[in-house]
N, C-alpha and C positions, 0 to 999 in steps of 0.2 A: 247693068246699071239700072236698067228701066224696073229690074225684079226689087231692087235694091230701096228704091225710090217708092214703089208702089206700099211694101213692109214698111219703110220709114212712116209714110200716109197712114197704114192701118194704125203702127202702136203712136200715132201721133192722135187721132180720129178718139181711140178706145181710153185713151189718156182724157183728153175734154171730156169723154162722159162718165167717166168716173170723178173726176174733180164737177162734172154736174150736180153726179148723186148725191156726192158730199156734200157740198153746199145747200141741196137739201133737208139739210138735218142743223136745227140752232145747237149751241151747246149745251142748254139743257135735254136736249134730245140725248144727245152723245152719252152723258152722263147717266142719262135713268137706265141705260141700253145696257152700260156697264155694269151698272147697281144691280140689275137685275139678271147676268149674268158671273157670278161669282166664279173664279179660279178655285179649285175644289180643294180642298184642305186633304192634306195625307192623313191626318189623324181618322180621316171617315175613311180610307179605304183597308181591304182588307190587307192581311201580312202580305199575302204572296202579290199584292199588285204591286205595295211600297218599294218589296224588293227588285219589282220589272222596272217602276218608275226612276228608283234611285238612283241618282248623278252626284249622291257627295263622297261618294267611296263608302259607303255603309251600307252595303248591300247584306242580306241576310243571309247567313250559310248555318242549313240545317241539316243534321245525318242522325243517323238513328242503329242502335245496336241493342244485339238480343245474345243475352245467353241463359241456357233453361231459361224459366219461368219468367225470367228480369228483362224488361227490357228498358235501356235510357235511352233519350234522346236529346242531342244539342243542339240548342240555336246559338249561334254567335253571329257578332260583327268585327270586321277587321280591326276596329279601333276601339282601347276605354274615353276615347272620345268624341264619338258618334253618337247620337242624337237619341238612337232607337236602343241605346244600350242598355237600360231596366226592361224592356220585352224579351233580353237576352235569359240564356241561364240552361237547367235541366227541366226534364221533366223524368217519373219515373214510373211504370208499372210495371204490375204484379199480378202473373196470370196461376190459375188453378182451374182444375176442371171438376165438377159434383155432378149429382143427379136432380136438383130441381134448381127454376127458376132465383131461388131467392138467397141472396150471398151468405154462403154460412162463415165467413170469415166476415167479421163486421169490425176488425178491429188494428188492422194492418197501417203499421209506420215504417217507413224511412229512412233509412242513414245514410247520406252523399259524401263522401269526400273529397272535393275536386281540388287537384294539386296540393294536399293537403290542408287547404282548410274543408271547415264539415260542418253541419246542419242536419239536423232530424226532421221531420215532418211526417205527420198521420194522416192518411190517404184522406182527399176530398172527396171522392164519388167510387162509386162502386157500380159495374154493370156487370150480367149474364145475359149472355147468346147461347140458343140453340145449335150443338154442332150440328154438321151439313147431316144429313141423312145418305146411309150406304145401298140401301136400298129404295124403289120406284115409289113404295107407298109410303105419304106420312105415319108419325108412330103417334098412337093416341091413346098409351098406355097411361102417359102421363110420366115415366120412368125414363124419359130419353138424357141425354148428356151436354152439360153443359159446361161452355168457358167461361170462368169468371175476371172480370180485370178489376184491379184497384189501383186509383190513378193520384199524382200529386206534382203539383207544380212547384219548381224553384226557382222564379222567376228570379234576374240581378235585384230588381227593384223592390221587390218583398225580403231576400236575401241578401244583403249587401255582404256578410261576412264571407260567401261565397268567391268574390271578385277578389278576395285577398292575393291570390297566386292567379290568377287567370288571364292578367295581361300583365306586361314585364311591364318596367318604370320608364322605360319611353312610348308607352301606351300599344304599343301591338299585342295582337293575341298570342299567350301560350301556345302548346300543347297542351292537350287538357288530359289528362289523368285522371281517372274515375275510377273509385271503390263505394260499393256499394253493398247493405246487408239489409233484412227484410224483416221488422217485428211482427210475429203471426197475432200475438194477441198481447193481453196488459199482464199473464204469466210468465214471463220470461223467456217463454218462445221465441227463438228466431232461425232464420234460414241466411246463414252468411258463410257458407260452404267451412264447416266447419274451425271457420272463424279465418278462414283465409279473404273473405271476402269475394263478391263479385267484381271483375275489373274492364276495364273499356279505357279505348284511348282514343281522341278526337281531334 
């Protein structure tokens, strides 16, 4: 009882001076303390925190799939009615390998068709990387081998014809079914496995 009694005194003691502190501060006090603490907007943080932070059931699920040279990748969210749902969509690249630095394919488009509806799009950026080197010394022929990727985004929000199949009528997500073919250049080149397409399922 005495232990009992003693605990009671402390959180009785540590209670008056916290209603001390407080009563040290007027309400304008209070106020500017807030003002000048802001509760941090999701819009400023990056993807992958939104998706740690997330409590409305909209969490981000992103996978990624490679066949030859193609590879897509999906972000979805569980619902067409989740908040973050125009950051959803595909994205797609297109890899080849040359011998110097500077893209000799400058001219590479797109064609998505998820769950049957479809969208084209002409790569945005283009990069080369140096492959790793097999042997101890760098090569400074200048003649070494490189990867090139061409990359392009099909966000919901830039694409909305996309969304047509991609979540059923009581707003869940699909399966997503992906066909995909590769315009090499503005001659009628392409690489769509002989017209059967590239396929992924998500």
């Amino acid at each position: 009882m005495r232990k009992i009694a003693l605990f009671s005194l402390a959180l009785t003691l540590a209670a008056g001076a916290r209603a001390a502190e407080l009563n040290g501060f007027r309400a304008a006090d209070i106020k500017n303390l807030t003002a000048q603490i802001p509760a941090p907007s999701a819009a400023l943080l990056p993807l992958e925190e939104i998706s740690r932070a997330d409590t409305s059931g909209c969490s981000v699920q992103a996978q990624r799939r490679q066949s030859g040279p193609l590879v897509i990748a999906a972000t979805a969210v569980p619902s067409r009615s989740c908040w973050n749902l125009p950051g959803g969509g595909l994205t797609a690249e297109y890899k080849w390998r040359q011998s110097d630095k500077v893209p000799q394919k400058i001219s590479i488009g797109f064609w998505l068709s998820l769950n049957g509806a479809a969208q084209y799009r002409k790569a945005s950026s283009y990069k080369c990387e140096l492959d790793p080197q097999l042997n101890y010394s760098p090569d400074t022929s200048g003649s070494g081998s490189y990867t090139c990727t061409a990359y392009s985004s099909f966000a919901f929000g830039d694409n909305p014809g996309l969304l047509t199949f991609a979540y059923a009528p009581s707003g869940s997500r699909n399966a997503w079914d992906v066909q995909a073919a590769v315009s090499l250049d503005d001659n009628g080149g392409w690489d769509s496995l002989n017209g059967g397409n590239y396929r992924f399922r998500f």
